[in-house]
C-alpha positions in Angstrom: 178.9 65.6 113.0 182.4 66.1 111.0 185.7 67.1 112.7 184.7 66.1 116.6 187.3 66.5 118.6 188.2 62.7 120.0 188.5 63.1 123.9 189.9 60.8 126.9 189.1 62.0 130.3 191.7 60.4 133.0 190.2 59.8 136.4 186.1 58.3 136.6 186.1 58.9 139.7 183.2 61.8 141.8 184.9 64.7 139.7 186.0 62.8 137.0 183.0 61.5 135.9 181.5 64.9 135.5 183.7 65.4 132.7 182.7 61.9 131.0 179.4 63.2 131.6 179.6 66.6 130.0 182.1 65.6 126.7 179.4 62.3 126.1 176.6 65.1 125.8 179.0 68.4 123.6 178.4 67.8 120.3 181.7 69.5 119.2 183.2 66.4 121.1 183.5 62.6 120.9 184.3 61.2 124.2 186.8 58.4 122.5 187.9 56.6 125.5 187.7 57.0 129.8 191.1 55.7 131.6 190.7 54.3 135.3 192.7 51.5 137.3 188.8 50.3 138.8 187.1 48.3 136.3 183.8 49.4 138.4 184.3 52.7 137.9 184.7 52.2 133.8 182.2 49.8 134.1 179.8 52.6 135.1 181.6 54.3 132.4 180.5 51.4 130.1 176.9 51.4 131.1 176.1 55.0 130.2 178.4 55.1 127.3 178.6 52.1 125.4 180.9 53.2 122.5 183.8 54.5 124.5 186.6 53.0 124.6 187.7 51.9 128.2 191.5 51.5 129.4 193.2 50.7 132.7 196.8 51.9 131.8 197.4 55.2 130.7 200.0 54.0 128.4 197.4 52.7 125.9 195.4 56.4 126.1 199.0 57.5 124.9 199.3 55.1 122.2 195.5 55.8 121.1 196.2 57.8 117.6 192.3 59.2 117.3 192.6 60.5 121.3 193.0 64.4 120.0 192.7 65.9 124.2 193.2 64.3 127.1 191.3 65.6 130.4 193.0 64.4 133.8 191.0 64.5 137.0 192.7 62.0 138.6 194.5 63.1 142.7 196.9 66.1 142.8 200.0 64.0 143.2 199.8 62.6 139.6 198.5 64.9 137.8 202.4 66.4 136.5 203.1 63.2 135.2 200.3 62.4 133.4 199.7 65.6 131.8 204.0 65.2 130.7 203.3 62.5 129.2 199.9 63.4 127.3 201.7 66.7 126.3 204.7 64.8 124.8 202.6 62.8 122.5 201.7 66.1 121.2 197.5 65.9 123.2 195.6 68.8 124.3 195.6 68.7 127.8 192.9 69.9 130.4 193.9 69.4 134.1 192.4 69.7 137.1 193.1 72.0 140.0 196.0 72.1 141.4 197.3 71.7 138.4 201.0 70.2 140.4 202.2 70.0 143.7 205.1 72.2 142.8 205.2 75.7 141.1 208.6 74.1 139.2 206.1 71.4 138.1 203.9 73.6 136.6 206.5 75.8 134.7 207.9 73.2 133.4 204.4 71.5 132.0 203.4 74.9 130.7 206.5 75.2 128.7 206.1 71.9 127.5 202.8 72.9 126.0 204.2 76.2 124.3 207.0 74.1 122.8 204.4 71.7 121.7 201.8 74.2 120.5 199.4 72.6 122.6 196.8 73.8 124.7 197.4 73.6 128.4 193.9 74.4 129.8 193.8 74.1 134.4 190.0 73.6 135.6 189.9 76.8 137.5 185.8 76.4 136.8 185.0 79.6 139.0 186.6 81.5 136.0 183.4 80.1 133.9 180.7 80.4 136.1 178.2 82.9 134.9 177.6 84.5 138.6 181.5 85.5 138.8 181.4 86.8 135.6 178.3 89.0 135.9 179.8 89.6 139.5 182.8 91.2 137.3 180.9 92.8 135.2 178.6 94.5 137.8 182.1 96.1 138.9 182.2 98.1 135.9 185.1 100.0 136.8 184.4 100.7 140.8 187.1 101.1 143.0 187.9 97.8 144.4 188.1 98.6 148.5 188.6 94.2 149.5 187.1 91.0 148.7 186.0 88.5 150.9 185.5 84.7 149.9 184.0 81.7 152.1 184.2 78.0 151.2 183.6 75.9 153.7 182.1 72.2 154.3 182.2 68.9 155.9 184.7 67.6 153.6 185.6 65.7 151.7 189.1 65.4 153.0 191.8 65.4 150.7 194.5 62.9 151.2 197.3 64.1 148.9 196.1 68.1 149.4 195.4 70.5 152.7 192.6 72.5 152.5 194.4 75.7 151.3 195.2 73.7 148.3 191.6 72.3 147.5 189.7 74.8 148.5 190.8 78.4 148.2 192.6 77.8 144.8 188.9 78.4 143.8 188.8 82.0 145.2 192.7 82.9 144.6 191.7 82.4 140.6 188.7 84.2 141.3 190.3 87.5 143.0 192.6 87.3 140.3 190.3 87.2 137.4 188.3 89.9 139.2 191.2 92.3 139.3 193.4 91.4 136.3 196.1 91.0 138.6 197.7 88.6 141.3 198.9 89.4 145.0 202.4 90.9 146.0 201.9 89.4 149.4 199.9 87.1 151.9 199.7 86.0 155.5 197.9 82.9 156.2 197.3 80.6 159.5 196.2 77.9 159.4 195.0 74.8 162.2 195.1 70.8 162.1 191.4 71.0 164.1 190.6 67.1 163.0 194.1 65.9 164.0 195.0 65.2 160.5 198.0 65.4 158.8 197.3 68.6 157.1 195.6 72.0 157.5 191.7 71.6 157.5 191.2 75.3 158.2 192.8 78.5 157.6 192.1 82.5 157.0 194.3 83.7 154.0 194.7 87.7 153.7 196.1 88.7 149.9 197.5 92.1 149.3 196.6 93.1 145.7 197.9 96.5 143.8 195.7 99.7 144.3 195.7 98.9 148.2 193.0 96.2 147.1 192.5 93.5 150.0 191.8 89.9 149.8 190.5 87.3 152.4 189.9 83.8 152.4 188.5 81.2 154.9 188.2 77.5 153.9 187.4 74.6 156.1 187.2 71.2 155.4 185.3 71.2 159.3 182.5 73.2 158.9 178.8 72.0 158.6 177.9 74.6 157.4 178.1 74.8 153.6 179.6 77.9 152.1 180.7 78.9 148.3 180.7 82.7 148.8 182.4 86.1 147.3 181.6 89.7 148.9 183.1 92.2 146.7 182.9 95.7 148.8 183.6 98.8 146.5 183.5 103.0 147.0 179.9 102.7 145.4 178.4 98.9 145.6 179.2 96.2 147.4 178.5 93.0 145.5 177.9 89.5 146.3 177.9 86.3 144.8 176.6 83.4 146.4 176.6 79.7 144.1 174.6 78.3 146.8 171.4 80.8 146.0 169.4 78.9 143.3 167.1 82.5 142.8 170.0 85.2 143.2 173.3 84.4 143.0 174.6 87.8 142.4 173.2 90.9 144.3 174.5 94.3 143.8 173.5 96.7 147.0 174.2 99.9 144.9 175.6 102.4 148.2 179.0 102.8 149.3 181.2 105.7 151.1 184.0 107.3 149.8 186.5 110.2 150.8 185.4 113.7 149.8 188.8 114.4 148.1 188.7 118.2 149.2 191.5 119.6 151.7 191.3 117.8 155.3 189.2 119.8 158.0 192.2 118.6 160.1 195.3 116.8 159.8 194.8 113.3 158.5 190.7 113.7 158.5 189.2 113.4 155.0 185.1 113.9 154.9 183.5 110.8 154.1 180.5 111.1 151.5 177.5 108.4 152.2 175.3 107.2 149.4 172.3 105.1 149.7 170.7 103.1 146.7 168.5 99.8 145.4 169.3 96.4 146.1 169.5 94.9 142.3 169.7 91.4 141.4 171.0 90.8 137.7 169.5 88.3 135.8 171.9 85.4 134.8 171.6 82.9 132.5 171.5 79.3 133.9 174.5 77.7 132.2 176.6 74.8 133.9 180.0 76.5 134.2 181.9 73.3 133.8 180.2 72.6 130.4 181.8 76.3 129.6 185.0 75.5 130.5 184.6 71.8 128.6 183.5 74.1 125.4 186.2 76.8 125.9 188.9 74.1 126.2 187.9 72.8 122.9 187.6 76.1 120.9 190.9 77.5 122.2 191.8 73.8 120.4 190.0 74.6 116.7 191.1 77.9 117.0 194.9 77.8 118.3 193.7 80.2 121.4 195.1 81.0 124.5 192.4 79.6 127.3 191.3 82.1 129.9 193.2 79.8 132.5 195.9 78.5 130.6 199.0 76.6 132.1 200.7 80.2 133.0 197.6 81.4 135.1 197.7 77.7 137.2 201.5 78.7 137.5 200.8 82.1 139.0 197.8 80.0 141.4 200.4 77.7 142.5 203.0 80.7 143.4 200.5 82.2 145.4 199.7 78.5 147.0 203.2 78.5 148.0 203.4 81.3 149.7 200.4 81.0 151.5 202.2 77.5 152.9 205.0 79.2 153.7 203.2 81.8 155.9 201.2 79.2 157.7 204.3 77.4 158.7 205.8 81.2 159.9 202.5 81.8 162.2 200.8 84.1 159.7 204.1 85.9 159.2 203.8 88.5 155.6 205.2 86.8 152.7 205.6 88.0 149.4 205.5 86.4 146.4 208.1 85.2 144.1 206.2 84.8 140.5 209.7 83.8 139.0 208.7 85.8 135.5 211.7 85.1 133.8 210.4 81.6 133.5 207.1 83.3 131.9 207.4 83.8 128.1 205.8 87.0 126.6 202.0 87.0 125.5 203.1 87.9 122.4 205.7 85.1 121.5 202.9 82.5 123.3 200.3 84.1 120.8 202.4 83.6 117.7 203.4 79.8 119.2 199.6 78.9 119.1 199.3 80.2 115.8 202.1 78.1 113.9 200.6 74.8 115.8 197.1 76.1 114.2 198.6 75.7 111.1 200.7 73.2 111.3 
């Protein structure tokens, strides 16, 4: 097949090699080369994928002219640097979530790409995953009344991350993909319950626009295993649930609203009841990380702007930030500072993309 996009993924490791996986089977991609400092992990690497090319420093990755997009999925901590560097040779870059360990990190990597005119795609997979996006699409225009997401597990531990950070990133890009918006506020608290160094639990609240609630709870000391979004409207309340292999989305079509007549009395609004089916959409079975792998590299042919482009990871990491800061404060309100004079206009991004696609 002509004009396959030549791909190094960054990282072999559990995650990583999900990606070497999935760009070894796309046919509108070549995986060209897997980076790793364990020769047994690119040995694995060699085994299943004979023809790629294996390297130990990233340096040579760099220095590889037919490497077109690099893909790192190697620990948090590193991942501003390599993605720097990759971007300053003038690669496509795909990251994994979080994208940085600092909101500044992650402005200054997504302004790197738009002076580049390369696309800066974060790994927010949730975005792709066909049960959130029928889940959005079963809104169809309901008022929004909170959302609730669950995520919890026995591990794995992070050891450069707390829990906030590896966990409810998931369902912060989530809420805001299913509102088209991003919180003003939070209050968070979080606990050390496994003596570790960092949080391993904590209950997140997000205050959205339209009065529209959020809630997380993550846990890295849990046994039982939850990946979970209720969605509670004036008419529905939805769920999606990635754990359910027969319905992972369920609409329960009844809800209660205010009358909006005058009061009977001061501050009492008649509340109107409605009862309906409980309907289960059909979804197609799609792996949402092969989405996000084939997104990445259309927004590429195409000079797009990914669905979760550098910006969006910015605004993720904002809203991480916060949430830090509110755990440290007891669970004390904290709002946001998004910082948008560092965020250029959709408009002057859109015609950025367009003179790299024809450059």
């Amino acid at each position: 097949m002509q004009n396959r996009l030549q791909v190094a993924v960054v990282g072999c490791g559990y995650w990583g090699m999900n990606y070497v996986r999935v760009f070894g089977e796309l046919a509108e991609a070549e995986l060209a080369a897997a980076c790793d400092e364990s020769s047994e992990r690119l040995a694995e690497v060699s085994r299943r994928y004979p023809s790629t090319q294996l390297y130990q420093d990233f340096e040579q990755v760099l220095h590889d002219n037919r490497v077109e997009a690099v893909i790192v999925s190697t620990g948090a901590s590193s991942h501003f640097d390599l993605a720097a560097r990759a971007i300053d040779h003038g690669k496509h870059v795909l990251i994994e979530k979080p994208m940085a360990l600092r909101s500044e990190e992650s402005i200054q990597l997504s302004r790197l790409a738009d002076s580049k005119s390369t696309v800066l795609m974060v790994g927010h997979t949730f975005v792709y995953n066909p049960g959130v996006r029928a889940l959005k699409n079963c809104l169809d225009g309901s008022q929004i009344y909170y959302m609730h997401a669950c995520r919890t597990n026995l591990g794995p531990i992070r050891r450069d991350v707390n829990a906030i950070w590896d966990l409810a990133t998931h369902d912060i890009a989530i809420f805001n993909f299913l509102t088209d918006s991003r919180p003003l506020w939070v209050n968070a608290v979080g606990h050390k319950v496994l003596r570790n160094c960092r949080e391993d639990v904590a209950f997140i609240s997000l205050g959205y626009a339209k009065n529209i609630m959020g809630h997380v709870h993550v846990s890295w000391a849990d046994p039982n295993k939850a990946r979970a979004v209720v969605v509670v409207c004036g008419d529905k309340r939805i769920v999606f649930d990635d754990l359910n292999g027969l319905e992972k989305v369920r609409v329960f079509d009844k809800g209660i609203h205010p009358v909006l007549s005058e009061p009977e009395s001061y501050g009492e609004y008649q509340l109107k009841v409605r009862d309906g089916d409980i309907l289960s959409p059909r979804i197609e079975v799609r792996e949402p990380l092969k989405d996000e792998c084939r997104h990445f590299l259309q927004c590429i042919q195409e000079g797009s702007q990914p669905a979760t482009d550098g910006w969006s990871g910015v605004t993720v990491l904002q809203v991480l930030e916060a949430i830090d800061e509110s755990v440290r404060q007891n669970g004390t309100r904290i709002e946001v500072n998004y910082h948008d004079e560092s965020r250029p206009q959709l408009a002057e991004r859109a015609v950025a993309r367009s003179a790299g696609a024809l450059s």
